[in-house]
N, C-alpha and C positions, 0 to 999 in steps of 0.2 A: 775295542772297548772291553775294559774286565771286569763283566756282569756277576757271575757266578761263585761266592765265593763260600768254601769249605771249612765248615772248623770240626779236626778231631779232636775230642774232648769235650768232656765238659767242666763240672766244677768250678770253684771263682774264676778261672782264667778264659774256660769257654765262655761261659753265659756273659760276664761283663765284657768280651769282645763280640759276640753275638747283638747283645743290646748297644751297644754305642757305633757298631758301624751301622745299626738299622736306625739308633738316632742321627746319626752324620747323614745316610745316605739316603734311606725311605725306601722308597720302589726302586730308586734309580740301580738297585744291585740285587740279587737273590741271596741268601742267605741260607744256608741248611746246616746243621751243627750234628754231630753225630756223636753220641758218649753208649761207651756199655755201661748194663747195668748193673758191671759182675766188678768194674772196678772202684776199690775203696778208694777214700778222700783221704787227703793226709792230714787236712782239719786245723795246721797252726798256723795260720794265717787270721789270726783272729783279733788281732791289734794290727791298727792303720796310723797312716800322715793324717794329719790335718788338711793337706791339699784333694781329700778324696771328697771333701764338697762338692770340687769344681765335676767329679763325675756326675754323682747325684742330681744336681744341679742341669749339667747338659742333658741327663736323660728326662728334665723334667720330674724327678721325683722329690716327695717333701719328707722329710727327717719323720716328723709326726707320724706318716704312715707306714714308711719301712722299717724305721727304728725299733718298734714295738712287734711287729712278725719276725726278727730277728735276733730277739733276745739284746736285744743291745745296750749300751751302755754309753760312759764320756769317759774320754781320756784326755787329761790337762797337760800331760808327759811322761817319763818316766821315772821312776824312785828308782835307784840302784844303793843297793844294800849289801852291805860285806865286803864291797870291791878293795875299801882301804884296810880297816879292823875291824873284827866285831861289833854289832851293836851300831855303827854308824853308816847314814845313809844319806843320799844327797838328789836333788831332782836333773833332770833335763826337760827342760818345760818348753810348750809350744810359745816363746815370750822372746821377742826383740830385747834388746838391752837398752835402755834408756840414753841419752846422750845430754850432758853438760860440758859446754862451753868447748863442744867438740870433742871430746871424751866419753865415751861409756862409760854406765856407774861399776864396770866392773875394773876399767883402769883407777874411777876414784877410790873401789875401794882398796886396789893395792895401796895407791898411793894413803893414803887416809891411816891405816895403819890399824882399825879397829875389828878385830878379828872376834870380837864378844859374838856376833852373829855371824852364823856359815856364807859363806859366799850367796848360795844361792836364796838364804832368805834376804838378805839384804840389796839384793837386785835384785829378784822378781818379786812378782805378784803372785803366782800360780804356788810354789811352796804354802803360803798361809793358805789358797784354798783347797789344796790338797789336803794336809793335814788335816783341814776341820771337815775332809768330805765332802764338799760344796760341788753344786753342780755349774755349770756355766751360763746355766739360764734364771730367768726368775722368773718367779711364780707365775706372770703373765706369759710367761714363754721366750721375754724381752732378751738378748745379751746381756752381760756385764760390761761388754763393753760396744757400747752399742753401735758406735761407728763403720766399726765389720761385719755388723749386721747386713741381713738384706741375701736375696737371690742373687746368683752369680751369672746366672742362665748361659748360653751358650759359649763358654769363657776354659779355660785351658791352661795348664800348669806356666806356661809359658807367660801366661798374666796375672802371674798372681804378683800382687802389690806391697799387699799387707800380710803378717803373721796371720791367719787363723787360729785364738786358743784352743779350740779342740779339736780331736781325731774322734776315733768309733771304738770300741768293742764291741764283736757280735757274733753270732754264730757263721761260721763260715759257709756252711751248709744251707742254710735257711737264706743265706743271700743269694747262694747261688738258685734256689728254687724259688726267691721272689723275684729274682730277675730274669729266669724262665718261664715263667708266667708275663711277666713284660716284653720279653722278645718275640715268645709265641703269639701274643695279641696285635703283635705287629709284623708279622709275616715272616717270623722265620721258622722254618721246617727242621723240627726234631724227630730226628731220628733213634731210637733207643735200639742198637745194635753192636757188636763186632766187628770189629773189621778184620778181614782173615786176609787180606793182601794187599798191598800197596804198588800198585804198576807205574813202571815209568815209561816215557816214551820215547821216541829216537834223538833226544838229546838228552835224556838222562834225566830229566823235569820231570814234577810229577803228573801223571796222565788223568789218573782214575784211583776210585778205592773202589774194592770189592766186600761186602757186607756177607754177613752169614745169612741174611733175612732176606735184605732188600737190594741184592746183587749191586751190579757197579751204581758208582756216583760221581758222575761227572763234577769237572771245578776248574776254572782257570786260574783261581788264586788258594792254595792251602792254607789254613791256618794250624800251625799242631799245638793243641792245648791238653797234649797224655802226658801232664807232669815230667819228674826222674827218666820216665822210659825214652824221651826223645824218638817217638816210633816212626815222624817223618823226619826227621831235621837229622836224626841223628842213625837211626836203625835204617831206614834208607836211604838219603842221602849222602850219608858217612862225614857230616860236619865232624870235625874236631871239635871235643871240647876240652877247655883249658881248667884245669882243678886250682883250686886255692888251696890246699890241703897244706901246703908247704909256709904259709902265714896263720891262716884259720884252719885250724886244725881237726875243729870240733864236727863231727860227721856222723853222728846217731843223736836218737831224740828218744825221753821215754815220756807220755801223756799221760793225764788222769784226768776226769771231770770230777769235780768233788762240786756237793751240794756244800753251799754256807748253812751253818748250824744256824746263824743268827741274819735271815735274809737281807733284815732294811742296814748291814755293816754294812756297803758297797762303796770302793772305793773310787776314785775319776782317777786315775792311773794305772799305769800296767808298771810290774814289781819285778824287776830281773836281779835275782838275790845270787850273789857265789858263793860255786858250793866246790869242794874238795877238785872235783877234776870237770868245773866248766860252770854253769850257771842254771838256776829256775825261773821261771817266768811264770808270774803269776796275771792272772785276767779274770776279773770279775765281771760276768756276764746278769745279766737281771736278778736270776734265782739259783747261779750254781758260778762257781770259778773252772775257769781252766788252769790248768797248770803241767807244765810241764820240764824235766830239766835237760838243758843243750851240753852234750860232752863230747869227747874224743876219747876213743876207745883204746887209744894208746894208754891210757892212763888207770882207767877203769870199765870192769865188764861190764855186758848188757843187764846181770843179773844185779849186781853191786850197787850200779847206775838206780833200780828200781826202787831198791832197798833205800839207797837215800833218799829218794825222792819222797817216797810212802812215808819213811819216817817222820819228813817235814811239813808233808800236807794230808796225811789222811792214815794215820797213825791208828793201826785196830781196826783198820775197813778194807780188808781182804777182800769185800766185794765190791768195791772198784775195781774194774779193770783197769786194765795197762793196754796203750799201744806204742809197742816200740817201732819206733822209723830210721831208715836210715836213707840218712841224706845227702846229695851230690852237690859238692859246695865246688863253686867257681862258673863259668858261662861260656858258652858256645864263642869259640873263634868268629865266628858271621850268626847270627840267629835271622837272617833273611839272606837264604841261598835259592836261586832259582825262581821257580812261582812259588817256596813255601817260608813264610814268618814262622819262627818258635815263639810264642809267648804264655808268660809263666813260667814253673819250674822246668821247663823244655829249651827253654833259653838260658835262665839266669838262676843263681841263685845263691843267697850268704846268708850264716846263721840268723836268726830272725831277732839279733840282739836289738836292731833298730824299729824293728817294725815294717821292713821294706821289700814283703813279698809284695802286697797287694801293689803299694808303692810303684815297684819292679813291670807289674801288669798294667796297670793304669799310662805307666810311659810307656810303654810297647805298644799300647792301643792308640794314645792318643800320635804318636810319632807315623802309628801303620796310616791314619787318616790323614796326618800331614802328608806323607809320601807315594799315598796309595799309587797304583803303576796304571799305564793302561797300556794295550798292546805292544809298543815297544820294547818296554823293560828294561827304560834306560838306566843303566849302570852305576853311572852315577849316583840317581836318587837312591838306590839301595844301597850303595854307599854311604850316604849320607846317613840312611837310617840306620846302618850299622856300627858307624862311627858313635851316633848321640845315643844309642842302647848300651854301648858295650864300654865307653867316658863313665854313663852313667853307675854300670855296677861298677867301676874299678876306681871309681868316687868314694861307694861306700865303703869296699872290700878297706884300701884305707881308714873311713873311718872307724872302721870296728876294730883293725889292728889298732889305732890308738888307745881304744880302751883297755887291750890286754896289757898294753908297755907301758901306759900312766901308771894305772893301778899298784897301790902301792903293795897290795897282798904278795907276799912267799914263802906263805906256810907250808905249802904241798909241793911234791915233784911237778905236777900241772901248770902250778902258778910261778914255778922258779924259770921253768924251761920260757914261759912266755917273755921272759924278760931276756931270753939270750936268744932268741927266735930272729932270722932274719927279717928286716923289715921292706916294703913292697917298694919300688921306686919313687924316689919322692916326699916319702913320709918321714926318712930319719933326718931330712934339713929343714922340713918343718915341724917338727919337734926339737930339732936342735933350738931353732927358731924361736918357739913356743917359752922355752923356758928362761930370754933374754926380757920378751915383750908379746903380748895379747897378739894373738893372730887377726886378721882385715881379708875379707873379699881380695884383695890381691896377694894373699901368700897362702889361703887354704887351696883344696886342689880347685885347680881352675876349670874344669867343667862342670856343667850345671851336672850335681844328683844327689838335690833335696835336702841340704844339709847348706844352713848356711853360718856364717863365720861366728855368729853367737853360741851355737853348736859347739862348734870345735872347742869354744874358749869354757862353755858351760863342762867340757865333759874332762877339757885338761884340768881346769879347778877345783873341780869336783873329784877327780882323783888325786889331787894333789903338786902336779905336775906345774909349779906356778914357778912365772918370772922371778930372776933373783931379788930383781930391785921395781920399781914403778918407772913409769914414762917421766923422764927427769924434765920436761916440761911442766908435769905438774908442781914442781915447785917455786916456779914463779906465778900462778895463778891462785888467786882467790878463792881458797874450797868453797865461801859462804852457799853457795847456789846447790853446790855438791851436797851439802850437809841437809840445805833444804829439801831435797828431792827425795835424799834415804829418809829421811822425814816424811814427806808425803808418801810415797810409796809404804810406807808402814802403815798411816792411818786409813790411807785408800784399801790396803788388802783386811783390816780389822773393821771398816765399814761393808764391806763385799762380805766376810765372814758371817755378819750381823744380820746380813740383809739377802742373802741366796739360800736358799733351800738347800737342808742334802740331799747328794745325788739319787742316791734311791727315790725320796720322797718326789722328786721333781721326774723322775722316769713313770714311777708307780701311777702318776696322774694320766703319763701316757699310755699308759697300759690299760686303764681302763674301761 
């Protein structure tokens, strides 16, 4: 039976594996988590899915109480700004597409022909409340939409039903010491130490770690949660890892925290604006934004990179720091080799255009609990779990190339080369695809990772990349219902605008 189990690391990817196999398991396993305190956080991980309810949720915690020890915030989706021209922007919102008469509103509105309103105001909801800043709650705390209301409790990405409209913004940092405080009150043993060696034993497995402090540490199950460094999975074990560098290119990161001049602006979206050689991201946190811009340094220095960045968000404030990072884009061949899971950036990892670090961590925890092993170590199951981890990022790694070859930008050498860039298997016959007819659950990629087929179609539209003609079946059909529905949907999102608080205002109550 496998009692004992080890996590090096700490940071979101420890402490959220730490706390949810002590909420799966209880007493029934030990737990001890070991992080030094001499290693930095990398910190952009700070916009989430909407599916990170269902964590929250399994651990028993409520939004009211963490949300506010975290700096946090609402995300409706994402605004992407610049991708086509200047000056214009378009969202990807946490929002199913509506359906008439067997048609999404987004095939009526090909067919329909009325281009006055952008794609995505005129099929979602979330565009009107984003713009006016709306939060997703009202004032009693109610939803907007009330029927996805309600506790999930012990439930798993695996069951999710419905869209969720919102995700999080929050401090990465502060989640992870809320939820080491939650682990700790339930028996898991932190250790704040180095580890100066990692021993294997006559089969090459890992045996033991040996600490600068607290000498060796026994464990039948590894968990390594040391970020980039891969110090089990990769530094000892010698996993391969497989780079994306050759589709995603983009492999450095420079950060700022800028305080808001004007704190109650706060936006319910996260803002990934193109810039000359890659893109910004911006994240308004309670009382200060994050922001930072993702490049390839093929294109532009470290130094250049900073220089733009500062120019566009914090322009005459030298006394912002910067932290430059650089980042290992692509995932481990196996991220569960032996008795050790990689999870977190030890495993997996693509630019954070989607939002799908934490994402990325949350399926590695919830699949290690699916799969957990016990003395045998049958094969198979670790099989299994390295198949649905590894589907998973080669799910996104796709969807993010799509954003770079829709986009209609080629101003810069950065943004020309994307467009003559190979593309990842798979994705240039569903793009071919794409631009005959609306992509379906059966022609986007076909394993589950977190992206589903309104997505795909939100982000081809949204850059441009649209069918030549409509579903020629709409034109034996009756638009009347079609026409009615872009109608309701308009009045429904101008009644919501009227009647929700902004998101600051409706955070600001939690806060208090």
């Amino acid at each position: 039976m496998i009692r004992n189990v080890v996590i090096v690391g700490g940071g979101t990817a420890g402490w959220m594996t730490a706390s949810y196999l002590k909420a799966a398991f209880a007493d029934r396993i030990d737990v001890t988590l070991i992080e030094s305190a001499q290693v930095s956080r990398i910190g952009v991980g700070e916009a989430t899915f909407s599916t990170l309810r269902h964590f929250f949720d399994y651990l028993g915690l409520d939004e009211a109480d963490w949300l506010p020890r975290c700096a946090g915030g609402y995300k409706l989706g994402i605004r992407f700004e610049n991708w086509n021209r200047p000056g214009e922007h378009f969202y990807h919102p946490f929002e199913r597409l509506r359906m008439v008469d067997g048609f999404s509103l987004a095939d009526w509105w090909l067919a329909l022909g009325d281009r006055s309103r952008p794609f995505d105001e005129a099929c979602f909801l979330t565009r009107a409340l984003c713009e006016a800043k709306r939060s997703p709650r009202m004032r009693d705390g109610s939803l907007f939409t009330a029927g996805l209301d309600g506790r999930l409790g012990r439930s798993t990405l695996d069951e999710q039903r419905a869209q969720f409209p919102y995700a999080y913004h929050f401090d990465a940092d502060e989640v992870a010491r809320y939820l080491a405080e939650y682990a700790t009150a339930r028996g898991v043993r932190h250790v704040v130490d180095n580890v100066a060696h990692v021993a294997r034993d006559e089969r090459g497995w890992i045996g033991h770690v040996v600490t600068d402090g607290h000498g060796t540490i026994d464990g039948d199950l590894f968990v390594d949660c040391t970020g980039f460094r891969g110090l089990l999975i990769n530094q000892t074990l010698g996993t391969p890892f497989e780079s994306f560098q050759d589709v995603l290119p983009n492999n450095r990161a420079v950060a700022v925290r800028v305080p808001r001049e004007d704190a109650t602006e706060m936006s319910p979206y996260t803002t990934a604006t193109a810039m000359s050689a890659g893109w910004m991201w911006t994240i308004p946190l309670f009382r200060r934004n994050g922001n930072g811009y993702v490049y390839s340094d093929e294109f532009i220095s470290p130094e250049e990179a900073e220089k733009e960045l500062r120019a566009a968000v914090a322009p005459g404030r030298d006394d912002v720091p910067a932290n430059h990072i650089r980042m290992r884009i692509g995932r481990n061949r196996e991220s569960w080799v032996h008795n050790c899971v990689a999870i977190g950036l030890s495993s997996a990892f693509v630019e954070p255009l989607e939002s799908t670090g934490i994402f990325f961590i949350q399926h590695g925890i919830e699949q290690l609990v699916r799969y957990f092993p016990d003395e045998r170590w049958d094969p198979v199951q670790i099989a299994a779990y390295n198949d649905r981890v590894g589907r998973a990022v080669d799910g996104v790694k796709e969807f993010l190339v799509l954003h770079y070859r829709a986009a209609q930008r080629e101003d810069t050498p950065y943004w020309k080369e994307a467009k003559r860039r190979r593309l990842p298997d798979g994705l240039a016959e569903r793009m071919e695809l794409a631009g005959s007819r609306l992509l379906d659950e059966e022609t986007i990629y076909p394993y589950y990772h977190g992206f589903e087929s309104y997505s795909w179609n939100a982000m081809n539209l949204g850059l441009g990349h649209v069918p030549t003609a409509p579903a020629p079946a709409l034109r034996h059909l009756d638009p009347a219902r079609a026409h009615a529905e872009f109608a309701r949907l308009r009045a429904e999102g101008e009644a919501l605008v009227a009647a929700l608080p902004s998101c600051y205002e409706y955070l600001a109550g939690l806060n208090d």
